[in-house]
N, C-alpha and C positions, 0 to 999 in steps of 0.2 A: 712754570706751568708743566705740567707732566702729561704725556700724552695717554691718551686712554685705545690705543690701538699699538701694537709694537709688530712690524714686520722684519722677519729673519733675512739675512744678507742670501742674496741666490743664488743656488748653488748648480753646477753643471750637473744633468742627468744624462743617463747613459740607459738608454734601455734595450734589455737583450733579449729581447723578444721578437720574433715575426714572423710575416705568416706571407707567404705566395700561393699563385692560384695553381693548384698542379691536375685540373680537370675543367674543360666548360662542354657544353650541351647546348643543343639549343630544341624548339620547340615549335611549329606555326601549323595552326590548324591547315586541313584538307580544302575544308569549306569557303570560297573568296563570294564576297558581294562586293558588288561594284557600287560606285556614285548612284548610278541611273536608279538599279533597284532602289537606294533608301529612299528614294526622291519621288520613284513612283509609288511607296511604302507611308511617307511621313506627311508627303505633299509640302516641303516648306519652300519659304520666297525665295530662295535662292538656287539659280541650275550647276550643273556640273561644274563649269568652270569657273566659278567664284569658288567651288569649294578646293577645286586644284590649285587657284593661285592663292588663294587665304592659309590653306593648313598643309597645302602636300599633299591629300592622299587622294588617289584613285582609284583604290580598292581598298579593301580589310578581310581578315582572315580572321574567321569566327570557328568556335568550338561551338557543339551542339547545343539545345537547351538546357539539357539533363546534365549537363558537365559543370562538375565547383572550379572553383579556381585551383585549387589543391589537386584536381584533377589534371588539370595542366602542368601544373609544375612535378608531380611526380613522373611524368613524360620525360620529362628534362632531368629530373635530378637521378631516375636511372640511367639514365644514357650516363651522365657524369660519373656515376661507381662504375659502371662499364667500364669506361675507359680508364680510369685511375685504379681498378682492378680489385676494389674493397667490398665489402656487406654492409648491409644498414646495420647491420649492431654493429658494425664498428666505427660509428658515429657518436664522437663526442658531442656536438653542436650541429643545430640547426634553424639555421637565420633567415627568415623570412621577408623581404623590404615589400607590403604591397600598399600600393592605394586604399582598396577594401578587400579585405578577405571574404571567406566565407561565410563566415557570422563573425557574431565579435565573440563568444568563447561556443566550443575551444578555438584556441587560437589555430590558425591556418596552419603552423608550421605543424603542431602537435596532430593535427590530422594529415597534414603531409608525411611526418612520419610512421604514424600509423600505415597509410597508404605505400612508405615505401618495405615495410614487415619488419620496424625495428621493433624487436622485445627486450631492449636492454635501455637502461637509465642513461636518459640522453635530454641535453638541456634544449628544449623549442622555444623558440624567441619571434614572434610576428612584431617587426616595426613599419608602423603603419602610416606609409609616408615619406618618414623621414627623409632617407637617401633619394628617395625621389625628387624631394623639393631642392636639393642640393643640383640635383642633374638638373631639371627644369631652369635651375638658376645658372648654369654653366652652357645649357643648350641655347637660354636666349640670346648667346651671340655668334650663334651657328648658327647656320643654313637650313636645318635639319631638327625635329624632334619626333623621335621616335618611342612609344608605350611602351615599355621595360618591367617585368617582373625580375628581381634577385632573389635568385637562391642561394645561400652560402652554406656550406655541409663544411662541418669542419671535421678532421681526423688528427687524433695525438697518436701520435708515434711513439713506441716505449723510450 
């Protein structure tokens, strides 16, 4: 009998490619609300301290109303050229990892770049989600889960 699928013998791969992180930022609004406020805000069954021992938080740092998400993160992703000493047009890539973005087109990264004054052909990439669900599934056997936005700004070097 003859098989109707043939797979190749596997072979060792070598890949010479990679990439390290040579800039991070970070970002936290001005503004803190505490437990009490949402509580006094939402009125739900539960007081402060269920929601302490349940999730961790005691407070949360919010950005204004009028603020997008891409508003945030270009906070961040300047600080990051900052310090790694580059321009937006010298951005090959820009990776965006969120839960929800701004709208669904344009994609968040594409107006992140706008937002940080690239004018040059640069590939925006919003994955929505993804590496988050990966964290989420790594954090649940930690102590700790904390709300994460990634931003990845990639730069080719000649």
């Amino acid at each position: 009998m003859t098989e109707l699928f043939y797979f190749p013998k596997r072979k060792k791969k070598t890949i010479r490619r990679f990439c390290k992180i040579l800039s991070t930022d970070s970002y936290v609004p001005d503004r803190v609300i505490d437990n009490e406020e949402i509580i006094k805000k939402y009125h739900p069954f539960f007081r402060n301290e269920v929601i302490i021992k349940t999730i961790g938080v005691e407070r949360r740092h919010v950005e204004e109303k009028d603020a997008d998400d891409s508003d945030v993160l270009a906070k961040s992703a300047k600080g990051c050229l900052e310090k790694y000493g580059i321009l937006p047009d010298e951005l090959s890539r820009v990776i965006v990892n969120k839960f929800v973005g701004d709208n669904f087109l344009p994609m968040t990264a594409s107006r992140l770049q706008g937002k940080l004054g690239s004018k040059t052909l640069c590939t925006p990439l919003t994955l929505m989600g993804v590496l988050r669900l990966l964290f989420i599934h790594w954090m649940r056997h930690q102590d700790l889960l904390i709300p994460v936005t990634n931003i990845f700004l990639f730069h080719q070097e000649a």
